[in-house]
C-alpha positions as a printed NumPy array, in Angstrom:
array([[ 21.339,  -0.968,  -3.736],
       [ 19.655,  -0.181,  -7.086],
       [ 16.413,   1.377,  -5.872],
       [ 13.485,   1.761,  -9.041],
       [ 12.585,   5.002,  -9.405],
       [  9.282,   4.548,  -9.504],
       [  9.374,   3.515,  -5.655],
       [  8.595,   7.132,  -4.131],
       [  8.696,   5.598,  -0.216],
       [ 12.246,   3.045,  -1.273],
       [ 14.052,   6.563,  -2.705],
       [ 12.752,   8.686,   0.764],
       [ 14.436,   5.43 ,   3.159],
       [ 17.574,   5.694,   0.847],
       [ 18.136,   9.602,   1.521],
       [ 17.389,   9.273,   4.64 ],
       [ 19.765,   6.433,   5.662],
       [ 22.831,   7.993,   3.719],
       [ 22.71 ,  11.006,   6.41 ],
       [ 20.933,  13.523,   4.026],
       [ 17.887,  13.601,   5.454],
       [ 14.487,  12.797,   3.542],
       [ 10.508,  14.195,   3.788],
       [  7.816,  12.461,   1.569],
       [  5.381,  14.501,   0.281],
       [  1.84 ,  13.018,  -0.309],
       [ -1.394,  14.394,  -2.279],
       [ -4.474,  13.02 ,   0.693],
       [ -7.175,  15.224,  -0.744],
       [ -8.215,  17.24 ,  -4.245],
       [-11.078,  19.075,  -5.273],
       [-11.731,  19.801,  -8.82 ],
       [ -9.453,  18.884, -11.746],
       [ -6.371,  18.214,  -9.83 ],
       [ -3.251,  17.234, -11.73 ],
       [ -2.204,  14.476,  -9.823],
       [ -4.339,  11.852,  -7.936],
       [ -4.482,  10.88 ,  -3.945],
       [ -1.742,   8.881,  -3.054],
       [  0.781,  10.714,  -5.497],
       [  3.852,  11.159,  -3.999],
       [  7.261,  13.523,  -3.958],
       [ 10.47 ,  12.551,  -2.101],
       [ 12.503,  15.315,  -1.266],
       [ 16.008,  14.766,   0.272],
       [ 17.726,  17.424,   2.739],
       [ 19.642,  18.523,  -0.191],
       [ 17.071,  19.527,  -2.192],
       [ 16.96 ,  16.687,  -4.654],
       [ 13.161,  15.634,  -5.432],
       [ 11.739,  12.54 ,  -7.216],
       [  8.094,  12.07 ,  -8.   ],
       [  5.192,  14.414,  -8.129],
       [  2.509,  15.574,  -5.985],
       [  1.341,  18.481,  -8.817],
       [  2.795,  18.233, -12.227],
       [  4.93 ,  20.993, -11.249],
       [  2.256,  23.268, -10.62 ],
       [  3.185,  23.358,  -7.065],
       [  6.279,  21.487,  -6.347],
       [  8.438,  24.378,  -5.388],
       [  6.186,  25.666,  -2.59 ],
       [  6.214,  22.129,  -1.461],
       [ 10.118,  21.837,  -1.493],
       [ 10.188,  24.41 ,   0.921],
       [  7.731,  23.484,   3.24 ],
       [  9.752,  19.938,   3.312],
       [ 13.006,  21.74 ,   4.105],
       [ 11.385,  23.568,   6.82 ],
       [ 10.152,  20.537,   8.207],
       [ 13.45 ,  18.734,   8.053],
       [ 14.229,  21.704,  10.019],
       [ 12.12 ,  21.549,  12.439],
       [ 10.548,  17.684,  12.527],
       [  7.018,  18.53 ,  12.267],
       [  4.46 ,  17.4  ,  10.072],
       [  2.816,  19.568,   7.711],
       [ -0.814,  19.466,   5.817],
       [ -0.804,  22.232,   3.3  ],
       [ -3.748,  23.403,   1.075],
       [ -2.617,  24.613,  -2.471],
       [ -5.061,  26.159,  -5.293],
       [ -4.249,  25.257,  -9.15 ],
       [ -5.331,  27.69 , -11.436],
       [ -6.479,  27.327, -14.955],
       [ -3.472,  28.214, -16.352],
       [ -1.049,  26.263, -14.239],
       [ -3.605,  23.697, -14.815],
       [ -3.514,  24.094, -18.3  ],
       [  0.354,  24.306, -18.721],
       [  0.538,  20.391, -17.333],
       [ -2.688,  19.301, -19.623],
       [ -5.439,  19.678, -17.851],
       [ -8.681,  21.595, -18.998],
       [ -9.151,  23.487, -15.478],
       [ -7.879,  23.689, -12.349],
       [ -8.668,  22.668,  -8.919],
       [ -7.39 ,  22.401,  -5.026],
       [ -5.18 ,  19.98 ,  -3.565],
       [ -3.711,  19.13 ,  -0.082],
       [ -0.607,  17.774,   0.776],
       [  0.437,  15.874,   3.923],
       [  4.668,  16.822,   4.17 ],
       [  6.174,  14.047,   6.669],
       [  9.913,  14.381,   7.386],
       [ 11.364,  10.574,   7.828],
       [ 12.262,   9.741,  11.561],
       [ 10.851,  12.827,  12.744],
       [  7.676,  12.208,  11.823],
       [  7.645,   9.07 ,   9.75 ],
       [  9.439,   6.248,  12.409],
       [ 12.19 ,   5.075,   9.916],
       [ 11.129,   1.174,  11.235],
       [  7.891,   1.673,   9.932],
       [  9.122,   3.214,   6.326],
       [ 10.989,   0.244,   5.795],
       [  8.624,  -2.226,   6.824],
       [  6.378,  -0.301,   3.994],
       [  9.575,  -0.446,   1.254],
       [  9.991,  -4.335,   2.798],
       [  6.229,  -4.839,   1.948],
       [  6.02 ,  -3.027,  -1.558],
       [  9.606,  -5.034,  -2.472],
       [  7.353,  -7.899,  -2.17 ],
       [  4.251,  -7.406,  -3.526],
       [  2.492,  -7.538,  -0.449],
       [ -0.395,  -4.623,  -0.47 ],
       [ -0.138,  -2.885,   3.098],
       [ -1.747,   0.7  ,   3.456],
       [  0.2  ,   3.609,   4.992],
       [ -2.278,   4.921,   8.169],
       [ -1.443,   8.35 ,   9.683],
       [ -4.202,  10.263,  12.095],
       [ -3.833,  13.442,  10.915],
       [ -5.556,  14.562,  14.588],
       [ -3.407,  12.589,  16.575],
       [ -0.722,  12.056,  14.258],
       [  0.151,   8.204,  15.563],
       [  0.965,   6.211,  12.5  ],
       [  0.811,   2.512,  11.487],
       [  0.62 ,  -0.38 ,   8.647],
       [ -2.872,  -1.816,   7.85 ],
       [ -3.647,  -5.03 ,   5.733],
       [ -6.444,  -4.77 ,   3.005],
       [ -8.866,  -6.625,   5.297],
       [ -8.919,  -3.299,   6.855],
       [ -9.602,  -1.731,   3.781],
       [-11.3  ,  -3.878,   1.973],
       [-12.987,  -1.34 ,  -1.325],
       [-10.266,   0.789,  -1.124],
       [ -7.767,  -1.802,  -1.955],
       [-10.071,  -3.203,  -4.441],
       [-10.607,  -0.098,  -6.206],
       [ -6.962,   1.387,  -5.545],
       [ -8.65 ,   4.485,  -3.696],
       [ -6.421,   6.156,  -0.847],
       [ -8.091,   8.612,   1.525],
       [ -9.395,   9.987,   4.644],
       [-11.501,   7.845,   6.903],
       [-12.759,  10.834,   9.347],
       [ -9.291,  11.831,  10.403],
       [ -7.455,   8.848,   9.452],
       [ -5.493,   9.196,   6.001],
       [ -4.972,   5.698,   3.95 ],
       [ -2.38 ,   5.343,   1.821],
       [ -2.907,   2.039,  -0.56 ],
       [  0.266,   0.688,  -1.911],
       [ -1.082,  -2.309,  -4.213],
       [  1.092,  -4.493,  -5.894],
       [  1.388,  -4.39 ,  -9.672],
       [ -1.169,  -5.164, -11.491],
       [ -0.569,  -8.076, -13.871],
       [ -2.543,  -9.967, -16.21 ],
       [ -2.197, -14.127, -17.471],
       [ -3.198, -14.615, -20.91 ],
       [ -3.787, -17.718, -22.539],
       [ -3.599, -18.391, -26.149],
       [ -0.848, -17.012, -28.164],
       [ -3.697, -15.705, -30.91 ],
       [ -3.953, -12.654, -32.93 ],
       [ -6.317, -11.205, -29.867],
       [ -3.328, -11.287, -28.018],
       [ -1.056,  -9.596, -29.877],
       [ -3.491,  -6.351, -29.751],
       [ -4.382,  -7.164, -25.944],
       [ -0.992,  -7.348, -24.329],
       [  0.698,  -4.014, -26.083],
       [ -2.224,  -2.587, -24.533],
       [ -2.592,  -4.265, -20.716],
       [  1.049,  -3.223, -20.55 ],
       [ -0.138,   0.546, -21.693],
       [ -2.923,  -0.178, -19.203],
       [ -0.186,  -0.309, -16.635],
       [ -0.459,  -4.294, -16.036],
       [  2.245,  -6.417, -16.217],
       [  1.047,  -9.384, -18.436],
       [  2.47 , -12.818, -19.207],
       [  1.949, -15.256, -22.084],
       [  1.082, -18.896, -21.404],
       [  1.364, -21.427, -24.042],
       [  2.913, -24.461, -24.777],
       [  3.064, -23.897, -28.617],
       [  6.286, -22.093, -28.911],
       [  5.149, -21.546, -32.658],
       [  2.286, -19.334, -31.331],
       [  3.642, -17.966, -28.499],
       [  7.103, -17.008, -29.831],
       [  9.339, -13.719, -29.258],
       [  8.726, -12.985, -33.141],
       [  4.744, -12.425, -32.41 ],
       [  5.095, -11.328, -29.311],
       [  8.068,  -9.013, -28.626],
       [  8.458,  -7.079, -25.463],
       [  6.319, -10.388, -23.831],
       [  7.23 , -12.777, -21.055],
       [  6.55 , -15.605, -21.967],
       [  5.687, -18.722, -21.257],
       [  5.73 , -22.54 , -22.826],
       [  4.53 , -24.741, -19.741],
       [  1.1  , -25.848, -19.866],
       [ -1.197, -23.777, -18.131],
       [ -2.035, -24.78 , -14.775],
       [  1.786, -25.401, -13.958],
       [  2.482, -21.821, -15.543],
       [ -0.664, -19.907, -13.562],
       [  0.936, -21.625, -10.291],
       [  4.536, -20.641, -10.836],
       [  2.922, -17.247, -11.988],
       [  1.225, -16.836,  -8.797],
       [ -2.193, -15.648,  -8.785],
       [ -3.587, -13.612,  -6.72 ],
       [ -6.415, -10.496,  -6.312],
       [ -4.569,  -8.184,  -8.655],
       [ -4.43 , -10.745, -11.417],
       [ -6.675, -11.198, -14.213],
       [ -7.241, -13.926, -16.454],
       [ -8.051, -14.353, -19.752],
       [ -7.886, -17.49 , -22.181],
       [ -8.267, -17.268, -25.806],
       [ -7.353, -20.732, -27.576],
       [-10.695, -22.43 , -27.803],
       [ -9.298, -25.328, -26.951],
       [-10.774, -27.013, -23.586],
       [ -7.172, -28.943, -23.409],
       [ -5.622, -25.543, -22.999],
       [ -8.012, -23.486, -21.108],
       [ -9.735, -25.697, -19.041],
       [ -6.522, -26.371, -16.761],
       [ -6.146, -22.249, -16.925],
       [-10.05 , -21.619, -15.811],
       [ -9.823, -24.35 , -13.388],
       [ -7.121, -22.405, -11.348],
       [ -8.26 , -19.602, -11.639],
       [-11.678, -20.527, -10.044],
       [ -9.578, -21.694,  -7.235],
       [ -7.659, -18.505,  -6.756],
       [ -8.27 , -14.513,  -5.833],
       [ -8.016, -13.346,  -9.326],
       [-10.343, -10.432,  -9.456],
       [-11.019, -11.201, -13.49 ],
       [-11.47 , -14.246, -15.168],
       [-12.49 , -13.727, -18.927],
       [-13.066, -16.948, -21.268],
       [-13.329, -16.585, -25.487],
       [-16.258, -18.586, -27.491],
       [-19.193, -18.844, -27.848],
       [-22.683, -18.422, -25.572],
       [-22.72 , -22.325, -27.011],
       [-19.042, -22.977, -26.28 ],
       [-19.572, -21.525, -23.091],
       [-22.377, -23.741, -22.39 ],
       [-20.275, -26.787, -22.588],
       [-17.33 , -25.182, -20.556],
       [-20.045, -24.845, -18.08 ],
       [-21.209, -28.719, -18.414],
       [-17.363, -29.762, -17.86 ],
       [-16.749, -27.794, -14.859],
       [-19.834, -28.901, -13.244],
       [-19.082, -32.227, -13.608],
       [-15.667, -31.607, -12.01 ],
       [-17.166, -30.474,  -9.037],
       [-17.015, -26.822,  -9.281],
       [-20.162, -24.662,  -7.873],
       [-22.714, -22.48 ,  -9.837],
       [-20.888, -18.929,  -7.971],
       [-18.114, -20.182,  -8.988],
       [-18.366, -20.66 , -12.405],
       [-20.347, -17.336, -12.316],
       [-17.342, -15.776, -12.008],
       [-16.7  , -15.815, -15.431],
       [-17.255, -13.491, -17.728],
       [-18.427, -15.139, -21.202],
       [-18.833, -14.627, -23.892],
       [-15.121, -12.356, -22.912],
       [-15.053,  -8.286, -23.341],
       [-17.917,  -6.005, -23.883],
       [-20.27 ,  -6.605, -26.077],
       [-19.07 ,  -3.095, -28.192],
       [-20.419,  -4.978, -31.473],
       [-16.308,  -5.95 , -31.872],
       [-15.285,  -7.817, -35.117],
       [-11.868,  -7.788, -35.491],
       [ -9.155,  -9.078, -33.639],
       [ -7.985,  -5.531, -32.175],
       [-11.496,  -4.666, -31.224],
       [-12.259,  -7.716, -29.688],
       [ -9.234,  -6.671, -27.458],
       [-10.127,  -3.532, -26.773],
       [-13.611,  -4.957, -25.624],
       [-11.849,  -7.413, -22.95 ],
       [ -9.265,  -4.796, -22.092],
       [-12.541,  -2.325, -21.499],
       [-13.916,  -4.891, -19.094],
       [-11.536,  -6.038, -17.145],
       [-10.879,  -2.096, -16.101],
       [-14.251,  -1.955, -15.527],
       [-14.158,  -5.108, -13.139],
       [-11.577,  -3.627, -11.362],
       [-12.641,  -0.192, -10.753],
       [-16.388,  -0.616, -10.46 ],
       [-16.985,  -4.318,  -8.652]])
């Protein structure tokens, strides 16, 4: 099994099955300038191999040996580490700052079931929170309608003694309109950490030439959006001006979860999108959904600002709605 490295819980499961034993290591509170963010996470297998990072470095040794000791011994662990200035500074920060780290040995502590029902669920796509009492220690799965803000804004932590772990899916983005705002917009929702698609059926516009590194796609929209799959960690954006084009893409995405939807033209262009879906039969909230004119209003002029502007806004939809 080829297992991403990326997938911090997937890589812990994999140790752990092949008899070597496995702890995951997991940042649940910092204060201060801490290197790494809640939620980061370190596998460590019983042989001393490690993938991830709860630190930066600053403190992954001291955490490698509280993991073997509690491979050792199968207890649980929350441990309290200080980063100084200079360790801070060595991995790029300006100052330091405190972090703690929950160390859970897998099967000991962490039911193996229950790890691979999380793998099973980020394998999917399927966001599903990681619950442990860190009182009582009992452990379980939780959907986001548990959760509700902190899966929206990607936030993992403590509810009194309760820690949340949010494992989202990916982030992706659906642009329409293989323009030149799209060539400087998807270079940069991929730097963004998205994983965006092109939809157009003008294979002359949206070709691998303009767009390398891009999946894309030549089906109109509507048909592509629905193969695409949309759902609340998409966002939207169409850029072609033309109501034969975007319409079909706004249309669906008023009818799905998307947590952006961002339209090009106008405040008069907009005006007449508005007009045509009112008359087929979509609400006023709904079509307040959209955000048009798209992006910012920065004062953008160019093609590359104007992406930057929408780029700016739909991180801002997602971290501040």
């Amino acid at each position: 099994m080829t297992t991403d490295l990326n997938d911090i819980p997937a890589i812990a499961l994999k140790w752990h099955r092949a008899g070597t034993g496995a702890a995951l290591a997991t940042v649940v509170e910092t204060w201060g300038s801490a290197p790494r963010p809640v939620g980061s996470q370190l596998a460590i297998s019983g042989q001393g191999d490690i993938m991830g990072s709860v630190s930066g470095g600053c403190v992954e040794g001291a955490v490698v040996v509280e993991a073997m000791d509690a491979l050792d011994d199968g207890t649980p662990r929350l441990l309290e580490y200080g980063v100084s200035d200079d360790e801070a500074f060595a991995v790029g920060l300006a100052c330091g700052g405190t972090i703690r780290v929950l160390v859970e040995p897998v099967g000991a502590a962490i039911p193996e079931d229950l790890l691979a029902k999380l793998v099973e669920a980020r394998a999917a796509s399927r966001p599903v929170a990681y619950t442990v009492d860190t009182e009582s220690w009992a452990r379980g799965l939780a959907a986001p309608d548990a959760f509700p803000e902190r899966f929206r804004s990607d936030k993992s932590g403590f509810e009194g003694s309760l820690f949340v772990a949010v494992h989202n899916p990916p982030l992706r983005m659906a642009v329409i309109g293989g323009v030149h705002i799209a060539q400087s917009l998807l270079p940069m929702a991929r730097t963004a950490g998205f994983a965006p698609v092109l939809i157009d059926p003008r294979e002359a516009f949206a070709s691998a030439d303009r767009f390398p590194q891009t999946a894309l796609r030549h089906d109109w929209p509507d048909a592509a959006l629905a193969e695409f799959g949309i759902d609340t960690r998409t966002a939207i954006v169409t850029l072609t001006h033309d109501p034969k084009l975007d319409d079909p893409a706004i249309q669906a995405a008023l009818g799905s979860d998307c947590f952006y939807l961002g339209c090009l033209g106008s405040t008069r262009t907009h005006a007449k999108r508005v007009a045509r879906l009112t008359d087929a039969g979509f609400t006023t909230a709904q079509i307040a959904r959209i955000h048009a004119p798209v992006g910012l209003d920065i004062g953008a002029k160019s093609p590359a600002e104007i992406a930057v502007s929408i780029m700016a806004q739909i991180i801002q939809t997602l971290r501040q709605s």
